[in-house]
N, C-alpha and C positions, 0 to 999 in steps of 0.2 A: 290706464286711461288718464287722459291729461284735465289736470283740474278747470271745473267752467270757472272764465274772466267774471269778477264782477262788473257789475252794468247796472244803467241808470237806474233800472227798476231794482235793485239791491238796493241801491241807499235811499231812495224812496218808502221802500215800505221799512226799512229799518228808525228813518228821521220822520216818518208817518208823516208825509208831505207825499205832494204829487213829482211826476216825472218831471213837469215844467218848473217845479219850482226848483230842481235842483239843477237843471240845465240852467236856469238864471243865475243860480249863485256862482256856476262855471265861469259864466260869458259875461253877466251883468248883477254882480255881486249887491250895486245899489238897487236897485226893484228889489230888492225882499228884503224883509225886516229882522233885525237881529235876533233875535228868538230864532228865529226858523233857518235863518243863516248860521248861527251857531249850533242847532242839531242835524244840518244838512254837513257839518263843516265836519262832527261827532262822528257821525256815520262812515264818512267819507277815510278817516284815519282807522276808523275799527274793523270796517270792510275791506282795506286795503287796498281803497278804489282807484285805477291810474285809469285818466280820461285815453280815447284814441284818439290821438292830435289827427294824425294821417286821414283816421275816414272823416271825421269834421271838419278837416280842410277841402278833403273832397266834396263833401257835400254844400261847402259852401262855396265852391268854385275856383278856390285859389290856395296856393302853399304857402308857408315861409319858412319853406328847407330850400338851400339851394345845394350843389352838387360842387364839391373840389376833387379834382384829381388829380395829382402832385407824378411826376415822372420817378423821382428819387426818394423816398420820403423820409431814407437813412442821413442825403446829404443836407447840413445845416444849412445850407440858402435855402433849397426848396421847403424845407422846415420854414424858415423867417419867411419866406413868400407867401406860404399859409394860416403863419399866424399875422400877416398882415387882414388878409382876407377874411379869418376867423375876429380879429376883432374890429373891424368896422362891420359887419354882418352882426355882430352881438350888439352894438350901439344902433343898429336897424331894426331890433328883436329879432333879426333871424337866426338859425340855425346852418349849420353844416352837415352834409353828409360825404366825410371823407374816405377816399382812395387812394392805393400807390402803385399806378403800373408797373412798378421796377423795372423801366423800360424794357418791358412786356408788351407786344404788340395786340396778342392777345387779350393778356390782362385788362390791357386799355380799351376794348371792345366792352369785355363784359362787365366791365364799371359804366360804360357808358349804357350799356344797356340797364342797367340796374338804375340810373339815373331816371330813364326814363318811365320805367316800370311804376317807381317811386313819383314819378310824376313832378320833379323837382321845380320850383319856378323859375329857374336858370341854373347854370355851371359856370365854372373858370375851371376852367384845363390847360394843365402844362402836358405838349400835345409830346407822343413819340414823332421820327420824321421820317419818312412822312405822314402826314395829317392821315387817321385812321379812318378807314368807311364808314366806321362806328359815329367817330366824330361828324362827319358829314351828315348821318342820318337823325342824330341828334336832331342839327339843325335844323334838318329839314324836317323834321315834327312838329316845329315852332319852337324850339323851349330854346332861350336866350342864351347864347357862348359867347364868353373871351376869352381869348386864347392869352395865355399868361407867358412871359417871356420866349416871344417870338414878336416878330418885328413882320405881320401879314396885312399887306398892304390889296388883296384882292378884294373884289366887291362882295360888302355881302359879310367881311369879315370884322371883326371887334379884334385888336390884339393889345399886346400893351408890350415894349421889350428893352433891351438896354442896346445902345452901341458900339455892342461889343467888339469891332473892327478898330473903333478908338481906342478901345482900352488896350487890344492887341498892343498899337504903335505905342503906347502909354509903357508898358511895360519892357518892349523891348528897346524905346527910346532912351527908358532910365538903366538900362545894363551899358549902351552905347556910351552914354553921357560918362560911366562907370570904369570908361578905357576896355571895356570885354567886345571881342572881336569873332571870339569861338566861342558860338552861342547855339545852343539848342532848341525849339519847342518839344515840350513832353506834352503829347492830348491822343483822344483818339475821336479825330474828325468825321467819324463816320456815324456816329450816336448822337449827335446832338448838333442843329444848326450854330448855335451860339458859340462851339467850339471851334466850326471852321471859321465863323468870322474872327474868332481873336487868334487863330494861327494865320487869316488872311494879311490881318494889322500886325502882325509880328515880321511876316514877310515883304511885308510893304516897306517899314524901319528898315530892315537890313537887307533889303534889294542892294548887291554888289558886292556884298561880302562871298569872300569862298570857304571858308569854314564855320555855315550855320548847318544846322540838319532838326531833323523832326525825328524825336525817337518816340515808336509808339507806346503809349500808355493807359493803360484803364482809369478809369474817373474816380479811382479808389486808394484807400491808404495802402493798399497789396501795389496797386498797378504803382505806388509812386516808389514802392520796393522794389517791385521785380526792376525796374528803370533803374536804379542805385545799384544795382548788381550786376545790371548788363557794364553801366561805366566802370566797375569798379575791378573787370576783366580786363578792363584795357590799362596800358601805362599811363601815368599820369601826363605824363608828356600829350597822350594823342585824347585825352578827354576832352571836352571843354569847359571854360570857366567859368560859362555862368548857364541852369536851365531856367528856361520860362516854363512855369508848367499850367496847363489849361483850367484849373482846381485848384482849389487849396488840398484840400483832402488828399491830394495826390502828391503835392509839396510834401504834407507833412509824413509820409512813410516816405520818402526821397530822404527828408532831411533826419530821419529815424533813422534810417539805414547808413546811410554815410556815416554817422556818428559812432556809428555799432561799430565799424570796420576804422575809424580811426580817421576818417574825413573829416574835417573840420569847414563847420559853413560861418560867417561867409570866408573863412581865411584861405581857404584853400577852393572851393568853389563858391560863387554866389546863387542861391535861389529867389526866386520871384513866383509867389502862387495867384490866384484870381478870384474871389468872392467876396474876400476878408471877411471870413466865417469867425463868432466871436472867438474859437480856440485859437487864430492865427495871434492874436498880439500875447496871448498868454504861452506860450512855447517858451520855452529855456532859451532860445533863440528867435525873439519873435520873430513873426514871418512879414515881411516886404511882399506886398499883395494888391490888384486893383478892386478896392470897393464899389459892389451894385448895393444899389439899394432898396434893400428885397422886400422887408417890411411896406414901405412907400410903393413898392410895384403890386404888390397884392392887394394892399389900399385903394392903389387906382382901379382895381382888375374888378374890388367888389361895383365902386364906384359907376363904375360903368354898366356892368352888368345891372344894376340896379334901376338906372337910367333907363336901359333897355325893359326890364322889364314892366316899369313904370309905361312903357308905347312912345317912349321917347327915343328920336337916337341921336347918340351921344356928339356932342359940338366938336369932339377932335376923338375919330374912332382907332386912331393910332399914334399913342404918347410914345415916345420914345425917351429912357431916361440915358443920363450920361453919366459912363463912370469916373472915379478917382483914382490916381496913385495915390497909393497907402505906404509912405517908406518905413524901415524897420530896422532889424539889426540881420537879416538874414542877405543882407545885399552891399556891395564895400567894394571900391577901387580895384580893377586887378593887379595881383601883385607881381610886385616884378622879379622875373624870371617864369612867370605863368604863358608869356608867348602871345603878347597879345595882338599879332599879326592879325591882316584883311584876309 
């Protein structure tokens, strides 16, 4: 049998005070007088009393948990997106109740339902795509969402995202700039809107080239391997010289692998990854990468949501941030006899 919680009337009659007076010292510590505050405070450590935030915000009408629910929660942006979120929420006195759909459609259902169950006073969700039923019903409960990097310009909607489409041309403008003419995207555009945009902005830059191509890849240090070993079947002659990859995370098992087998980056290939996740500049080979800035987007994500929940709605409901090139040592002129033909 599961041992009974202690509760008010435990430290009550143990601090031989009334029920109200130890709810005061909870809620409003000055109303009672120190003697009785300090055998309320006595009791409270010797009973092992932990208040129920949950039903006292019920009863009082209102919460200050809000709900996160992160798509990746392995990869370090969504990480830095969350701990944007995580601490302007704590400079709010709120709290977090965190999730990782591991792009899980699913999964992402029943975090959102727990959300609601929990009664949260708002979410920020980094959504799967498409936008989940779950999500939808969320809102339509009333409990305040912003959709965190995604760029949702529909009524009705809160998002906050980067432009990723820039940073595409951003990336493969600086291999172009680099004399590489046989140039790859590594991503896999079907998982996530923000990958098609920056494979959209990669193909906008080298519209007219005849030797660019898209090799598929997972958003993972595996997926940036298994890609390193499809090239590394073919002769060097028919690779190409430089990949974009949609990730950093994906960069860095690409630039793992190459190395394993005797590749040399950027001398013999150049890589280019996308978050500038902190491990990209720490590599034995830093990595040449386009910076979002993910901390700052989850900042804005609480920001808003906050507003919202406040019965306010927010004066610009879709910020849009823009990224950087990040140059590095994983990125270098192609060299000559590499072929660096249109």
């Amino acid at each position: 049998m599961a041992e009974r919680r202690v509760g008010l009337k435990d430290v009550a009659a143990a601090a031989g005070v009334s029920v109200g007076t130890v709810s005061h010292v909870l809620n409003h510590p000055e109303r009672v007088s120190e003697g009785r505050r300090a055998a309320v405070e006595r009791a409270i450590a010797d009973l092992g009393f932990v208040r129920d935030e949950s039903a006292r915000q019920l009863r009082a009408g209102y919460s200050t948990t809000i709900g996160l629910l992160l798509l990746d929660a392995w990869n370090p942006a969504f990480a830095e997106m969350g701990r944007g979120v995580e601490d302007a929420a704590a400079k709010a006195g709120m709290t977090l109740l965190m999730s990782n759909s591991a792009r899980d459609l699913g999964r992402e259902d029943t975090y959102l339902r727990v959300f609601s169950e929990h009664r949260v006073a708002g979410a920020v969700v980094v959504p799967h795509d498409p936008m989940s039923q779950g999500l939808h019903q969320v809102r339509a409960g009333g409990v305040p969402v912003v959709v965190l990097d995604r760029t949702d310009r529909r009524e009705g909607v809160v998002s906050v995202g980067v432009d990723d489409r820039l940073g595409g041309r951003l990336a493969a403008e600086h291999l172009l700039t680099l004399g590489h003419r046989r140039i790859a995207f590594a991503g896999d555009t079907t998982v996530a809107a923000p990958v098609a945009d920056r494979r959209d902005g990669f193909l906008e830059a080298t519209a007219g080239l005849a030797s660019v191509e898209e090799l598929p890849c997972g958003l993972t240090i595996d997926g940036g391997r298994e890609v390193a070993l499809r090239l590394l079947d073919r002769p060097p002659a028919e690779r190409p010289t430089a990949v974009q990859c949609a990730v950093d995370v994906a960069a860095v098992g690409l630039v793992h692998e190459l190395h394993r087998h005797g590749v040399r980056v950027p001398e013999d290939l150049s890589v280019v990854g996308y978050d500038d996740i902190p491990l990209a500049a720490e590599l034995t080979v830093a990595l040449t990468t386009i910076a979002r800035p993910h901390h700052a987007m989850g900042v804005a994500a609480f920001d808003l949501l906050s507003t919202m929940i406040g019965g306010l709605e927010p004066a610009e409901p879709h910020p849009v941030f823009a990224p950087s090139l990040v140059v590095r040592g994983s990125s270098a002129p192609v060299a000559t006899g590499q072929g660096a033909r249109s």
